[in-house]
C-alpha positions as CSV (number, residue, x, y, z in Angstrom):
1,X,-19.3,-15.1,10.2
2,X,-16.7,-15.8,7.7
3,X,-14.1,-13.3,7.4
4,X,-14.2,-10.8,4.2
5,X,-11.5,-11.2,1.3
6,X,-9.1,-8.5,1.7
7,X,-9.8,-5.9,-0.8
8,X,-6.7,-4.2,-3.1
9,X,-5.9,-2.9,-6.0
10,X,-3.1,-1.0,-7.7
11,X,-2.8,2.5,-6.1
12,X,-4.8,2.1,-3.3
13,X,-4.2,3.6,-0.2
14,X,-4.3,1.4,2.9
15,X,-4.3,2.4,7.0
16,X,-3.3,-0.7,8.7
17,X,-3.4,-1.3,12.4
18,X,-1.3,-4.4,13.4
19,X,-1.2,-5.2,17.4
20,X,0.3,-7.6,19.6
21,X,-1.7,-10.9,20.4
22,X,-3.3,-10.4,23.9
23,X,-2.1,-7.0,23.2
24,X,1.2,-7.5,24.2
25,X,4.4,-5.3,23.4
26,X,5.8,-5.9,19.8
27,X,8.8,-3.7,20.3
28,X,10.5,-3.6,24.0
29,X,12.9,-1.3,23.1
30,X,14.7,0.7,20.0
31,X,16.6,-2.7,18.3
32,X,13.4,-4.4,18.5
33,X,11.9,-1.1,16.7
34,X,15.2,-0.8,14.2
35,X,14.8,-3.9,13.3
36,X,11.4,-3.5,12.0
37,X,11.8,-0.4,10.7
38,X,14.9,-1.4,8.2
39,X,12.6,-4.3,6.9
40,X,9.6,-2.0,6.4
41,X,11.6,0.4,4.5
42,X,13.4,-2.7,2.7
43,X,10.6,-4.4,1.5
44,X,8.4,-1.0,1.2
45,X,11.8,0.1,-1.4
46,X,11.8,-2.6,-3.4
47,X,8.2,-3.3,-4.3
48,X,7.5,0.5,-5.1
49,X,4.8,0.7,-2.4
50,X,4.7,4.5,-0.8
51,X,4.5,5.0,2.5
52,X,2.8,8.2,3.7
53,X,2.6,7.8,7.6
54,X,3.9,5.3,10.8
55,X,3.9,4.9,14.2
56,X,5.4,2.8,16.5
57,X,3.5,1.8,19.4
58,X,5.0,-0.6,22.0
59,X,2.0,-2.8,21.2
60,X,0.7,-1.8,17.9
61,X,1.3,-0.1,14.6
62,X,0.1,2.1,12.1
63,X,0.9,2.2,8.5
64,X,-0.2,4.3,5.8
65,X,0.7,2.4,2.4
66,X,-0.3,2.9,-0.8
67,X,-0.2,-0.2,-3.2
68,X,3.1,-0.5,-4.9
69,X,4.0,-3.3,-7.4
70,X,2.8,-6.5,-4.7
71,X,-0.6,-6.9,-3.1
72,X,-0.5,-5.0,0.5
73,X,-1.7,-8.7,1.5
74,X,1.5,-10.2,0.5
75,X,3.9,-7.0,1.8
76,X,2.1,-7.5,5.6
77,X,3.0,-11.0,5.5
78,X,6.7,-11.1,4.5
79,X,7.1,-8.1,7.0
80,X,5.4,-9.9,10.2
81,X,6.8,-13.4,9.1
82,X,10.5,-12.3,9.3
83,X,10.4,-9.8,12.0
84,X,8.1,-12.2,14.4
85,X,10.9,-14.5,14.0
86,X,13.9,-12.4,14.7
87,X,11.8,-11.2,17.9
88,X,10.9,-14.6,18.8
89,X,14.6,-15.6,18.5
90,X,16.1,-12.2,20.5
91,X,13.5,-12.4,23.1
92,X,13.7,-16.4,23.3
93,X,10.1,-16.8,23.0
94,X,7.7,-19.2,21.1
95,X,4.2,-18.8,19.2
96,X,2.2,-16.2,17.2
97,X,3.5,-12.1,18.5
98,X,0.7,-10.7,16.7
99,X,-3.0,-10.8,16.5
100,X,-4.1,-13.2,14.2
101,X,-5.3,-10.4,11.2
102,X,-4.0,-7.1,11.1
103,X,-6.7,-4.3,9.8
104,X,-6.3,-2.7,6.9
105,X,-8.9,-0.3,5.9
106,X,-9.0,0.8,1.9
107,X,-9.3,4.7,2.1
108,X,-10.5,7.0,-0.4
109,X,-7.6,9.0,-0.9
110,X,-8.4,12.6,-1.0
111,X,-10.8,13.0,0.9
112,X,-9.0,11.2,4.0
113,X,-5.0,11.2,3.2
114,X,-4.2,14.1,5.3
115,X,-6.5,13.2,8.4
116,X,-5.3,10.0,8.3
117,X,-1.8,11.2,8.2
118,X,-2.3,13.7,10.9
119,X,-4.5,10.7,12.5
120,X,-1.4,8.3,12.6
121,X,1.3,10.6,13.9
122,X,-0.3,11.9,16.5
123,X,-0.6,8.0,18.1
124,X,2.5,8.7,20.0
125,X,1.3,11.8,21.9
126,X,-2.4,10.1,22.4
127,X,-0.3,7.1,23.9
128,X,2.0,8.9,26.2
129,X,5.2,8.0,24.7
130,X,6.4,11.6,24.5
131,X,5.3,14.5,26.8
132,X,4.9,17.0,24.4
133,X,4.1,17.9,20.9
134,X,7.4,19.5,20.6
135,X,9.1,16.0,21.6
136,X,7.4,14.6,18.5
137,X,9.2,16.2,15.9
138,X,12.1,14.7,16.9
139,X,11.1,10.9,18.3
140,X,12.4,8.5,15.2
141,X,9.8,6.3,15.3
142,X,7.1,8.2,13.8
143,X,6.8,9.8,10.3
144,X,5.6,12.9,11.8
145,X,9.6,13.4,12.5
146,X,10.4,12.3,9.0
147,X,8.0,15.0,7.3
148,X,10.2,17.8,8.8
149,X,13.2,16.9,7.7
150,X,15.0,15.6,11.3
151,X,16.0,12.0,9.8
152,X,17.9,12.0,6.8
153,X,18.3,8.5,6.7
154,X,14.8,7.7,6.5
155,X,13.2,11.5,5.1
156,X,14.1,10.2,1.2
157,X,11.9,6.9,2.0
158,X,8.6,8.2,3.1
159,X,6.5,9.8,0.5
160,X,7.3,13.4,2.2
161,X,6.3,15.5,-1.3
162,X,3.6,13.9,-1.6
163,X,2.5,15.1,1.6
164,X,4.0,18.1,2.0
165,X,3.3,19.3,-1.6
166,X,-0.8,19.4,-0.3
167,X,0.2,22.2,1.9
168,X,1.5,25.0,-1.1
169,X,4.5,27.0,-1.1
170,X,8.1,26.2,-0.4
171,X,9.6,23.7,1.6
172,X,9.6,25.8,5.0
173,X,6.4,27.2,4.3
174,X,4.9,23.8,3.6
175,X,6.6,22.0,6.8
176,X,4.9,25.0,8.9
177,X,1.3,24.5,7.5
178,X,1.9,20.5,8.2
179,X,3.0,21.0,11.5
180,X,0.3,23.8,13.0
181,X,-2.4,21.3,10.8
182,X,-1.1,18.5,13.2
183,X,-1.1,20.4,16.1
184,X,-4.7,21.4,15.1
185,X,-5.9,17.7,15.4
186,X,-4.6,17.2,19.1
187,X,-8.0,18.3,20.1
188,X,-9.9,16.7,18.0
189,X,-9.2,13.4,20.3
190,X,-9.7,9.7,19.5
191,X,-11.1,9.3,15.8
192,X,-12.8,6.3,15.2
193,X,-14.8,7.6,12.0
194,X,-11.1,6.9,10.5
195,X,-10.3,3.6,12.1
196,X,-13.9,1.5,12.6
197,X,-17.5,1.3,11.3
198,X,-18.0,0.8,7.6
199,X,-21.4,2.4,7.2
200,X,-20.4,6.0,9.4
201,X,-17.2,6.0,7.6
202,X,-19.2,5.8,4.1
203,X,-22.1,8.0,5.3
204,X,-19.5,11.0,6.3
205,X,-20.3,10.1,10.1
206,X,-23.4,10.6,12.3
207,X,-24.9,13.0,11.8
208,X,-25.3,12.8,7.7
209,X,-25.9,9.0,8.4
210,X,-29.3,10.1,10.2
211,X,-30.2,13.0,7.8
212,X,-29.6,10.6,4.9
213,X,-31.9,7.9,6.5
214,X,-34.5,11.1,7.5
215,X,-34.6,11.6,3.9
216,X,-35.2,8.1,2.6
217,X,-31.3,7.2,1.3
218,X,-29.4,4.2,2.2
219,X,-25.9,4.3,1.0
220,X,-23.3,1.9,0.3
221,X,-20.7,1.0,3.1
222,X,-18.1,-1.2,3.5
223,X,-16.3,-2.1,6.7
224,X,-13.4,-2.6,5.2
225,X,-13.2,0.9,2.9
226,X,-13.2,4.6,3.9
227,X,-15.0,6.6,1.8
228,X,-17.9,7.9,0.6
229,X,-20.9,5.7,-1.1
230,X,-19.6,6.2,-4.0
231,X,-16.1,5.0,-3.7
232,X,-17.4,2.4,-1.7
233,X,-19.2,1.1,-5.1
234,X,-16.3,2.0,-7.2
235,X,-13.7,0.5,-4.8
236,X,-15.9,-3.0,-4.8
237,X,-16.6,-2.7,-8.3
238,X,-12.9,-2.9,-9.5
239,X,-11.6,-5.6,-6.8
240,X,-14.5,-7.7,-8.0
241,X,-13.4,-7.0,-11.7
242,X,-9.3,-7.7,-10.5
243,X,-10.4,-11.1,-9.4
244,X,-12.5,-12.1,-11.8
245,X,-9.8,-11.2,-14.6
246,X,-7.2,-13.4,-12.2
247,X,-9.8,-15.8,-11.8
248,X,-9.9,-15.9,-15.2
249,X,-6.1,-15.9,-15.9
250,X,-5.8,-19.2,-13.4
251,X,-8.4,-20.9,-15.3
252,X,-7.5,-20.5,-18.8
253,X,-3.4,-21.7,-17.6
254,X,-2.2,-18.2,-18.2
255,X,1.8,-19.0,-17.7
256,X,4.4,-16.8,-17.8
257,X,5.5,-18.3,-21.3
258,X,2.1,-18.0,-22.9
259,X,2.5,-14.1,-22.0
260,X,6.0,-14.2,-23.8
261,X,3.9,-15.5,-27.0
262,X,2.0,-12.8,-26.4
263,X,4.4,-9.9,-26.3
264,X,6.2,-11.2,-29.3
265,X,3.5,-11.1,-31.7
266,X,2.3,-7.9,-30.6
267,X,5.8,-6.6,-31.2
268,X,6.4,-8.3,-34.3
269,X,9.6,-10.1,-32.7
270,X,11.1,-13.6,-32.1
271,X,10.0,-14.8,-28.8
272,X,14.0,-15.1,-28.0
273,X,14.2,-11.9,-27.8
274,X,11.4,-10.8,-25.3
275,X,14.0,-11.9,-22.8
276,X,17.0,-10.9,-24.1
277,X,19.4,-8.2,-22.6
278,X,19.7,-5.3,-24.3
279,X,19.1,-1.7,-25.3
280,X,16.8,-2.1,-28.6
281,X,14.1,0.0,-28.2
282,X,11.9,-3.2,-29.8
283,X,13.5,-5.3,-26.5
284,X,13.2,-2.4,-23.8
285,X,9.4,-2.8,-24.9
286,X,9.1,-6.5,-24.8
287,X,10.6,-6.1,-21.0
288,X,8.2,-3.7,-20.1
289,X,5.0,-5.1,-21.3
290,X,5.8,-8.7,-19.4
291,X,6.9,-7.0,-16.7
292,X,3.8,-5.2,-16.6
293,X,1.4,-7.8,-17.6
294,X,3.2,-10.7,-15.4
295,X,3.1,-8.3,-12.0
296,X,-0.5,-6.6,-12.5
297,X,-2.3,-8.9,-14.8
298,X,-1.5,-12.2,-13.6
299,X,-0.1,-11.6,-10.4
300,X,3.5,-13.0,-10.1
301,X,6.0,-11.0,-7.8
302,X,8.5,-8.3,-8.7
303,X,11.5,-11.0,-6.8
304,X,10.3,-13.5,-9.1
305,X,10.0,-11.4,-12.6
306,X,13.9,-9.9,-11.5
307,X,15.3,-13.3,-11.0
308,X,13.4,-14.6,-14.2
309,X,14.8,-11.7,-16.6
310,X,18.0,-11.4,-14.1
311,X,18.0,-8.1,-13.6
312,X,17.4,-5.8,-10.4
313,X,14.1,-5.3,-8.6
314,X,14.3,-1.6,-8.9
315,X,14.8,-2.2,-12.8
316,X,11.6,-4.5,-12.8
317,X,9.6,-1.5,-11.0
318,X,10.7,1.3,-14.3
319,X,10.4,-2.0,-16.9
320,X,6.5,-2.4,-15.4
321,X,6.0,1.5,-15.3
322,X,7.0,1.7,-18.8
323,X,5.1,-1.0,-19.8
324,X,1.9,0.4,-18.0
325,X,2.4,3.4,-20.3
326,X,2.9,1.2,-23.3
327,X,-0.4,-0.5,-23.0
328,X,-2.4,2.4,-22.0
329,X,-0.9,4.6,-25.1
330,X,-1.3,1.0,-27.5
331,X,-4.7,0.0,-26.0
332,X,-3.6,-3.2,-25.1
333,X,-5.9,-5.6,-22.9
334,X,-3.5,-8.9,-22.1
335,X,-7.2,-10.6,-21.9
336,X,-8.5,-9.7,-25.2
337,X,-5.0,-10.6,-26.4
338,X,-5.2,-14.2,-24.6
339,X,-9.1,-14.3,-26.1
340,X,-8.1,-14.0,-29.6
341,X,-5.2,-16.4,-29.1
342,X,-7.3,-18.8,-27.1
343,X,-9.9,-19.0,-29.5
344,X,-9.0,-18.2,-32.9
């Protein structure tokens, strides 16, 4: 059976499960794991994607990524690509170090962010790594650590308020309810509602799979989604729509300076200055919208749009932001735009 298309789009959450080919070790000891973990939070930094869980396992990961300003397709493969080769070269080895495609599950996000958060960092305890619960708010290679505060250098990269904000009060407080809410899923065992079958992962598990059959509904499902039926159809709708658009972008020759044509006229400006550096509220906007409309619409990279405009990648990420906000406020479609232009 051919292999499904990857499904993404902007803001999605993602738990992806990456393991050694032949399920061999990845990491054999803590530079092999430093190494990967200063090119995750590298390339995790500079495309804006949030991370909101991790585990290191000697012969698998998890992540817990939400869609940042590159495809989670694209992130994956610039961060297996360079670290399989600075293992290969360490450890004097040759060929592939991973399985040949990593999982990555789309997950409905609040109805599963905090299981699979609890899910994730509890991998290290399930595995053996450390004896205890109380050793795991402290072993650095798990986010569990990060969310209580015991590595500064990495606590300001995870999304930790995003996490710990779901919890209420104040900082303490929230760490507390986090922690016993963790401690709460050791008995819960191995989960594999949250890691594996499309249709019990869409149905809620088992037991509403059967009643829903008992009464005569069959829903949705999706082996690559978790969620209910619902955002199963919602989650296949919009990919289907995000290709078709970029389908339709590659098609009609949808370059980078057809979108400055674009910007300018709706901004009333010289083309010239789309690109130019400077302040002017009139520029600021032209940057933003092709920022914007270059990195979500078409599908060019935030590296390429910062070495295009040359400025830095975090300056692309607020120039896309704001012009995400400019469109939305304007009502600005980049494809009714290109329709008009194309055909009137």
């Amino acid at each position: 059976m051919p292999r499904q298309a990857r499904i993404d789009i902007p803001g999605a959450l993602h738990h992806i499960i990456c393991r050694g080919i032949e399920r061999g070790d990845i990491f054999h000891d803590d530079q092999d794991r430093n190494n990967f973990l200063s090119r995750l939070v590298e390339i995790t930094t500079i495309t804006s994607t949030r991370c909101f869980a991790w585990a290191l396992i000697p012969n698998h990961f998890h992540l817990l990524l939400e869609t940042g300003l590159i495809p989670i397709s694209q992130l994956m493969q610039k961060l297996l690509t360079g670290y399989a080769t600075a293992f290969n070269l360490r450890h004097r080895r040759h060929g592939h170090l991973f399985q040949n495609r990593y999982k990555s599950i789309l997950c409905q996000e609040e109805t599963y962010l905090l299981e699979l958060v609890r899910y994730i960092h509890l991998n290290p305890l399930r595995a053996g790594i450390v004896a205890s619960f109380e050793d795991l708010r402290d072993y650095r290679y798990c986010g569990h650590s990060c969310l209580l505060g015991r590595h500064k250098d990495l606590d300001s990269w995870m999304a930790r308020d995003q996490v710990l904000n779901r919890f209420g009060g104040s900082l303490r407080e929230s760490m507390a309810a986090y922690e016993a809410f963790v401690l709460d899923g050791i008995s819960k065992g191995h989960r594999p509602d949250l890691t594996g079958g499309g249709l019990l992962r869409s149905a809620g598990g088992w037991r509403e799979l059967h009643a829903a059959r008992e009464a005569g509904i069959f829903l949705n499902s999706d082996e690559r989604i978790l969620g209910d039926a619902d955002f199963v159809d919602s989650a296949l709708q919009a990919s289907e729509e995000d290709l078709e658009r970029k389908t339709w972008y590659h098609r009609e020759d949808v370059t980078l300076e057809k979108l400055i044509s674009i910007v300018a006229s709706v901004l009333a400006i010289a083309e010239g200055e789309v690109c130019a550096v400077g302040k002017h509220p009139k520029q600021v906007q032209a940057r933003s919208l092709l920022c914007y409309w270059a990195i979500r619409e078409i599908g060019l990279t935030g590296v390429s749009m910062a070495k295009f405009l040359g400025i830095s990648q975090p300056a692309v990420t607020q120039a896309l932001e704001r012009g995400e906000r400019l469109a939305a406020e304007r009502g600005l479609q980049l494809k009714d735009l290109l329709q008009r232009n194309l055909y009137s």
